[in-house]
matplotlib code that plots the C-alpha trace (Angstrom):
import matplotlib.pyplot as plt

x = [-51.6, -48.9, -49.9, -49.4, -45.8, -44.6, -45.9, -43.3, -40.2, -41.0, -40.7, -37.7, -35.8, -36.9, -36.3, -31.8, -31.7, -33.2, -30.3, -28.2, -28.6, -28.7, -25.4, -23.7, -25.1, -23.6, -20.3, -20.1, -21.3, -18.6, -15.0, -13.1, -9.2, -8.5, -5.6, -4.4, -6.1, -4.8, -2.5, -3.2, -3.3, 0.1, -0.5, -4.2, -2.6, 0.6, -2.0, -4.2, -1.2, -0.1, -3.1, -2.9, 0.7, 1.2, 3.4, 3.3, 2.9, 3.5, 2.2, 2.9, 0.8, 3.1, 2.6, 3.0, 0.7, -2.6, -0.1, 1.6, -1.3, -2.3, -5.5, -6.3, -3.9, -6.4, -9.1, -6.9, -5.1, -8.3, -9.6, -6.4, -5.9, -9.8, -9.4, -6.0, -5.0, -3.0, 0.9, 1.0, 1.2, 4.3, 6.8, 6.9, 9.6, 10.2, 8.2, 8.0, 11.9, 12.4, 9.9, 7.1, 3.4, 3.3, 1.2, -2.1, -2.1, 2.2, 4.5, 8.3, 9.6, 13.6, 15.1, 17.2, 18.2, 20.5, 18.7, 19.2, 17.8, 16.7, 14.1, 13.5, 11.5, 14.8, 16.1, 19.8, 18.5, 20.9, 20.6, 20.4, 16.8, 14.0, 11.6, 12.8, 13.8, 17.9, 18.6, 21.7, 22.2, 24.7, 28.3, 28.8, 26.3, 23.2, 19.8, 16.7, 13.5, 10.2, 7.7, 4.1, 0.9, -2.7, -6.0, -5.9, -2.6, -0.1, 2.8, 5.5, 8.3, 10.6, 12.2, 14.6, 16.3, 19.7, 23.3, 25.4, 28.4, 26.1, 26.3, 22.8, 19.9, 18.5, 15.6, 15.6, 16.4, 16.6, 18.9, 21.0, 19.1, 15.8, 17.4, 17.4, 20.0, 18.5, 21.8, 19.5, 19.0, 21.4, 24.8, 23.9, 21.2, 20.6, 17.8, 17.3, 14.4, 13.9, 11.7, 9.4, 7.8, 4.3, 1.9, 2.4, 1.8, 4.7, 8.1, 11.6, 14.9, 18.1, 19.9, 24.0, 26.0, 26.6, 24.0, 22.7, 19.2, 15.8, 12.7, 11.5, 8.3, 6.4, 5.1, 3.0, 4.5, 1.2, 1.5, -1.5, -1.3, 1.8, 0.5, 3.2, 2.3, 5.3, 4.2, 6.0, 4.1, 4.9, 6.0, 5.7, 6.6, 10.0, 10.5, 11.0, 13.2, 15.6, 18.7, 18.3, 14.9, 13.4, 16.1, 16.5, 12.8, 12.9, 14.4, 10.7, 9.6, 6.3, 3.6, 1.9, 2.8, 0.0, 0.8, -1.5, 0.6, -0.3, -1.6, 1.6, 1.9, -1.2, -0.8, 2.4, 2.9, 3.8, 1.8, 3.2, 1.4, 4.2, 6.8, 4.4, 4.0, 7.3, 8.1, 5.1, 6.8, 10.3, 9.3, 7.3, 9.7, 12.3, 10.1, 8.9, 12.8, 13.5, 10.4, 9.8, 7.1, 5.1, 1.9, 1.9, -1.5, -1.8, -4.7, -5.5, -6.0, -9.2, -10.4, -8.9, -8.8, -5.5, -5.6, -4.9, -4.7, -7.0, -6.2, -9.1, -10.2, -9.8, -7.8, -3.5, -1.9, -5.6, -5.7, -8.4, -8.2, -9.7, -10.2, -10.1, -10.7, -7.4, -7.9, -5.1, -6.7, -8.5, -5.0, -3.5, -6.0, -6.4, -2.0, -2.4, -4.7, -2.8, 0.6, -1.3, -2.3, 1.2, 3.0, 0.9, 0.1, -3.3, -5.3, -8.3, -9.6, -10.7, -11.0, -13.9, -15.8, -15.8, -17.3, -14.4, -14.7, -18.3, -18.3, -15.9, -18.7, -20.1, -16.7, -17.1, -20.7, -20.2, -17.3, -14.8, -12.7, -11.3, -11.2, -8.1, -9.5, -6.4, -6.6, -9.4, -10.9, -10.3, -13.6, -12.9, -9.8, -11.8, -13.9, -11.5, -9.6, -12.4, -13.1, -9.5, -10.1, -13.4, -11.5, -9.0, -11.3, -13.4, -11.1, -9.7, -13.2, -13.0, -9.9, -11.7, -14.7, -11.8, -9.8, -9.6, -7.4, -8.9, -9.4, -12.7, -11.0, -9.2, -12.5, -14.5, -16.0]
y = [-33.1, -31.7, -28.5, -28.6, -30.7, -27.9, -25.8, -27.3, -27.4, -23.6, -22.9, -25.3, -23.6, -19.9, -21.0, -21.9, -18.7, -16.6, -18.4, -18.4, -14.1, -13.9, -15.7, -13.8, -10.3, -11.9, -12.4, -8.7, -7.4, -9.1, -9.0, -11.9, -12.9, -15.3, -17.2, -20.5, -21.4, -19.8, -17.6, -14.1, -16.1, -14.4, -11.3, -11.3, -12.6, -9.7, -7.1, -8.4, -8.4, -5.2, -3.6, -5.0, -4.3, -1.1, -2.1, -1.4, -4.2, -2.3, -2.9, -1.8, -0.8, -1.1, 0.2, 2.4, 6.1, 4.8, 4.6, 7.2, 9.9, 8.4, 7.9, 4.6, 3.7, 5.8, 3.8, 0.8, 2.8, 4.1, 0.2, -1.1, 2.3, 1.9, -1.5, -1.6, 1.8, 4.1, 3.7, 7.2, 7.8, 5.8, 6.5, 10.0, 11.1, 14.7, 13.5, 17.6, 18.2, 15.8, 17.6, 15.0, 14.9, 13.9, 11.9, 13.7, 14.8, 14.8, 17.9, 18.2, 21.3, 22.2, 25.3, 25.6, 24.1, 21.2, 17.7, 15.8, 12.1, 8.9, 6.9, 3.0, 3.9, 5.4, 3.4, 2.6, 2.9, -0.1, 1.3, -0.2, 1.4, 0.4, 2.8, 2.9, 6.1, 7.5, 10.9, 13.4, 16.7, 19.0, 18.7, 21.8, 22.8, 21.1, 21.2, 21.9, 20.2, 20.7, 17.5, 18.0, 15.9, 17.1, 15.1, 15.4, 12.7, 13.4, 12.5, 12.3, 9.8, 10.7, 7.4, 8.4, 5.4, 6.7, 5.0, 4.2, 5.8, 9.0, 11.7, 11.3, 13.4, 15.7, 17.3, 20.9, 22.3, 18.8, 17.7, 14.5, 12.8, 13.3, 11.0, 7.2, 5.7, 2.3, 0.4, -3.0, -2.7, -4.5, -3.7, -0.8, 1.1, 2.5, 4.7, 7.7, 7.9, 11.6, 11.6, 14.8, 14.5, 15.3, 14.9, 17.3, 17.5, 19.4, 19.0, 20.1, 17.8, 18.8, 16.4, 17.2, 17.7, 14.5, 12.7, 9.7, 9.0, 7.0, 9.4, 9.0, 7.6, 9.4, 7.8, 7.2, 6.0, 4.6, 2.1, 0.3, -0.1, 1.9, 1.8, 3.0, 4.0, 3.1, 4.1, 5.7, 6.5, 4.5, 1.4, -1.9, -5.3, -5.2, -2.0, -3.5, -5.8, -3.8, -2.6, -4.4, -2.9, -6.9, -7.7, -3.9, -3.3, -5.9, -2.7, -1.9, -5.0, -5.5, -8.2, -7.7, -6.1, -5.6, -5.3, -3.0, -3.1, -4.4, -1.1, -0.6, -3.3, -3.7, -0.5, -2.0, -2.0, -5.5, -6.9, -10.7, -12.5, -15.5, -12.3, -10.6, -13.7, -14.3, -10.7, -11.2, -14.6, -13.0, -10.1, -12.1, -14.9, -12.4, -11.0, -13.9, -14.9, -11.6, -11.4, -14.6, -13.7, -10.9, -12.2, -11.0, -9.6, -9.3, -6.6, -6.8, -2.8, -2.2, -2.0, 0.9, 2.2, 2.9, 6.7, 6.2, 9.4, 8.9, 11.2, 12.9, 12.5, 14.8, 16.8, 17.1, 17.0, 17.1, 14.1, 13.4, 11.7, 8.1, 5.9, 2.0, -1.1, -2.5, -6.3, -6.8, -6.0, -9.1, -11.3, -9.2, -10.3, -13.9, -14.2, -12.6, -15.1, -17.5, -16.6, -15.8, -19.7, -21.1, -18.9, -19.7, -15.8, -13.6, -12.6, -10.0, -9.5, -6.0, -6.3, -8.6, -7.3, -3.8, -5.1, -6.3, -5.5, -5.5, -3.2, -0.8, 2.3, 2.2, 2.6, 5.9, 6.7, 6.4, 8.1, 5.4, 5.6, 9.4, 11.3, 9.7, 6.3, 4.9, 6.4, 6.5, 9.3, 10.3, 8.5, 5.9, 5.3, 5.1, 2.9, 0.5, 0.9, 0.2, -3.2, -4.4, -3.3, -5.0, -8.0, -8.2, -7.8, -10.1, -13.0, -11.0, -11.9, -15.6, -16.1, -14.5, -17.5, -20.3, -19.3, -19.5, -17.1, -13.7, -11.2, -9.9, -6.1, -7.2, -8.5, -5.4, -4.2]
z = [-13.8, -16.4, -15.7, -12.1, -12.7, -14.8, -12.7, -9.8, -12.0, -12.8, -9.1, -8.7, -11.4, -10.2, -6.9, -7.9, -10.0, -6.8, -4.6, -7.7, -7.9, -3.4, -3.2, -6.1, -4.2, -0.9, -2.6, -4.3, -0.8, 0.8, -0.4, 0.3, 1.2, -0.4, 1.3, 2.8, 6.3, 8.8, 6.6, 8.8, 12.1, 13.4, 12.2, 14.2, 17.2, 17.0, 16.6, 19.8, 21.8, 20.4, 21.8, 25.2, 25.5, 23.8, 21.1, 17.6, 14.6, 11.1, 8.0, 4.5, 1.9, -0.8, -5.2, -7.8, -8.4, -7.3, -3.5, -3.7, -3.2, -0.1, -0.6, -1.1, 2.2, 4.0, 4.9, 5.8, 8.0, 10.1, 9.9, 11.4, 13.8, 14.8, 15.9, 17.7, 18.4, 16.0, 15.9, 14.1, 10.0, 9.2, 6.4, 4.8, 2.5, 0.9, -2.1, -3.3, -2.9, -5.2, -7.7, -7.5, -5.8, -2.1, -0.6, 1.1, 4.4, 4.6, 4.0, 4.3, 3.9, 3.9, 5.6, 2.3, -0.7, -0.5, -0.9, -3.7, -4.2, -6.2, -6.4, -7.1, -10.1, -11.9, -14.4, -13.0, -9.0, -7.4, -3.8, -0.4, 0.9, 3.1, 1.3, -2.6, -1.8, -1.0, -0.1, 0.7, 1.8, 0.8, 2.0, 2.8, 5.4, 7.1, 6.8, 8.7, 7.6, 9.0, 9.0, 9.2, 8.8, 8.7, 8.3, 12.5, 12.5, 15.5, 16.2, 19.4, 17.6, 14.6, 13.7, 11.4, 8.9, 7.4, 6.0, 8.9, 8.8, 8.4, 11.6, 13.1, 13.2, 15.6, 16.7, 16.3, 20.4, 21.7, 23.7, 23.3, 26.0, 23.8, 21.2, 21.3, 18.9, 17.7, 15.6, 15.9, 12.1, 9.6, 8.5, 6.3, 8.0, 11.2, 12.7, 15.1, 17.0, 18.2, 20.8, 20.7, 24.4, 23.8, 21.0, 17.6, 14.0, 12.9, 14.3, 12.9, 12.6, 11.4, 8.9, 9.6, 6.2, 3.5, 5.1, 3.4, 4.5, 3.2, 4.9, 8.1, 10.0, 12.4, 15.0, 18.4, 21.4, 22.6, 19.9, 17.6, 13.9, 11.9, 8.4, 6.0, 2.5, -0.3, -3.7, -6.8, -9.8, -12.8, -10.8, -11.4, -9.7, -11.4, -9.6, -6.1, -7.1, -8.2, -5.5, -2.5, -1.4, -0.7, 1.9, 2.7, 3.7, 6.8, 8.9, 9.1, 10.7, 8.6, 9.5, 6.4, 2.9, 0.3, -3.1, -5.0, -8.9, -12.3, -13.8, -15.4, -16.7, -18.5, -19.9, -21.7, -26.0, -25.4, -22.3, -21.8, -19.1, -18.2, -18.0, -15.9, -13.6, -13.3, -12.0, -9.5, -8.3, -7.8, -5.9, -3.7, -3.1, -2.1, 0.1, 1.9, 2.1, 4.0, 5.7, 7.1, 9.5, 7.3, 5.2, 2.1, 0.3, -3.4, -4.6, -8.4, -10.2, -11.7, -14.9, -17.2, -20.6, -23.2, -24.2, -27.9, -30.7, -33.7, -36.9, -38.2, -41.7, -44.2, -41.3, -41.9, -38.0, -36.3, -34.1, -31.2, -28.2, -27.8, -25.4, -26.0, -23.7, -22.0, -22.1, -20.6, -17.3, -17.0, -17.6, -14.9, -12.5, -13.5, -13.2, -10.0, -8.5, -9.9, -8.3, -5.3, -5.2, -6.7, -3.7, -1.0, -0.6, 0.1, -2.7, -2.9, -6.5, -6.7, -10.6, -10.3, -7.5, -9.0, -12.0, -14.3, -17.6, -17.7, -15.5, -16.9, -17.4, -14.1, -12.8, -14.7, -14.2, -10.3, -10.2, -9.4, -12.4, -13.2, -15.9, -17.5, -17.2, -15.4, -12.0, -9.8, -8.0, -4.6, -3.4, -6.0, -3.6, -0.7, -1.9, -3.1, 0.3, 2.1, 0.0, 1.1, 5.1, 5.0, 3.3, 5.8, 9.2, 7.7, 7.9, 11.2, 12.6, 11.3, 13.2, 16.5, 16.3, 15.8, 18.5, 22.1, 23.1, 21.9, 24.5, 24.4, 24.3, 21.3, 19.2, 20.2, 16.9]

ax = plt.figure().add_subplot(projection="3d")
ax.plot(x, y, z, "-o")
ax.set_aspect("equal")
plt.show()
């Protein structure tokens, strides 16, 4: 009679660690948003009507290196495109002119020298800039550039965002009546959208002299999702903050913003997590200020590794390169959840469902995680952009089986 109790408590106990393991596999199989009810209602409902009506709702996928390749936006953008149409590639700026990487799949090239620019990641940037990014051409003379995307992106819009006061652009053998002047911006910017007439992937715009300009976005008139991608490398959540990019950045009318930063950081000498969290809070309450209507995302990095020089013995000047755990990785993702909660804001911990520290060397084994332990691969950025797509149509499809006015077009998988 013992025997056959303690033969049923076995099974009870077997029984909770088998639902214990099936739930924990549901959760890492399915990334979750985490966010107050009902916090991406709007911004499902824009993008449903979008689709029936043609329009466009943008979004903005908003960091530091790990953005500004592209390819982690990717698979958001084809999510968001696949679902309700695609609005066209979004912001590009001449990344290479300014003697940095661009992002994939984008090339600006200039006719001849004569742009010179800053960027929000420079120490004494205090600009006004929807994109981080200011530009001028010489004074002298104006200049052609050519605009091209590949990766099967086309494009029949130019929306150009420049200083007003600034002559506006054209497109190369338009004329005037190809050119819709759009000054329903704010007091300091203003945009040109050069209409192209048919669908292209390269297009060329002329930029008159001493103009003052912040990239442009190229776009589809049969509207959908316009994804832009923001990212310069080595920034961090102080970065936006800086200037008057929080205010500045309404111009592109975003519904959602997600913040993918914290790398940075946590590769800092002196990593201090209330510092850190109140840089997080200040961006995102001037962004919610000047945004009212845009949802705002935060993504936490994944786990990396400080590159660190060890001497070797016996050896004068001979030094190899280690590699040692970054803890701090794990405190940027639990301040980051936090905030997310304290602000009222999305949330989708990528540090914990790729493993978190524990799983540091499979990110390496797999491929995830490159060669310099910081950055990821480019199917390590897939991957990871997938995880925050599937996050977000997940709780898309939530708000489809609570409400009653989804057309069935619009929940179509």
């Amino acid at each position: 009679m013992k025997s056959s109790r303690l033969i049923r408590i076995c099974c009870v106990v077997i029984g909770s660690l088998l639902l214990m393991a099936q739930t924990l596999m549901a959760q890492r199989s399915a990334p979750q948003l985490v966010a107050p009810e009902g916090y991406l209602d709007k911004l499902w409902s824009a993008c449903d009507e979008a689709k029936a009506t043609g329009q466009t709702v943008s979004i903005i996928h908003l960091g530091d290196s790990h953005i500004q390749a592209g390819h982690f936006t990717m698979p958001i953008r084809q999510s968001f495109t696949q679902r309700w149409g695609n609005g066209g590639l979004g912001w590009v700026g001449p990344f290479r002119l300014l003697g940095t990487n661009p992002p994939i799949h984008t090339v600006i090239r200039a006719s001849s020298a004569g742009t010179s620019g800053v960027k929000i990641t420079q120490r004494d940037y205090d600009r006004e800039s929807p994109t981080g990014m200011v530009l001028q051409t010489r004074a002298n003379r104006a200049v052609t550039y050519t605009l091209q995307c590949g990766g099967g992106q086309t494009f029949d819009r130019i929306v150009i965002y420049r200083k007003r006061g600034t002559q506006p652009f054209t497109l190369s053998g338009s004329s005037s009546s190809e050119v819709a002047h759009d000054t329903l911006t704010t007091e300091q910017i203003v945009t040109d959208t050069l209409l192209v007439g048919r669908y292209v992937s390269s297009a060329e715009v002329t930029a008159p002299a001493s103009s003052v300009w912040y990239g442009a976005s190229l776009e589809r008139s049969s509207g959908g999702a316009l994804v832009h991608t923001i990212g310069y490398n080595g920034a961090t959540y102080y970065t936006y903050s800086k200037g008057s990019f929080t205010s500045s950045v309404a111009t592109l009318r975003p519904r959602l913003i997600i913040l993918s930063l914290g790398t940075n950081e946590s590769l800092a000498r002196q990593f201090d997590r209330n510092n850190f969290g109140a840089e997080v809070a200040r961006l995102v309450r001037r962004l919610q200020a000047s945004n009212p209507d845009c949802a705002i995302v935060l993504t936490s990095p994944l786990y990396c590794y400080r590159k660190v020089r060890v001497r070797q013995r016996g050896k004068r000047r001979r030094y190899r390169t280690s590699y040692r755990a970054n803890a701090n990785c794990q405190l940027i993702a639990d301040e980051l959840q936090q905030q997310a909660r304290e602000l009222g804001c999305g949330y989708i911990d990528l540090f914990t469902y790729f493993g978190g520290a524990a799983g540091a060397t499979q990110l390496l084994s797999s491929g995830i995680l490159s060669g310099d332990r910081v950055h990821l691969t480019a199917t390590g950025y897939n991957k990871v952009g997938e995880t925050i797509a599937t996050a977000l149509q997940n709780d898309y499809k939530q708000w489809c089986q609570r409400s009653p006015h989804v057309t069935p077009q619009a929940s179509e998988d």
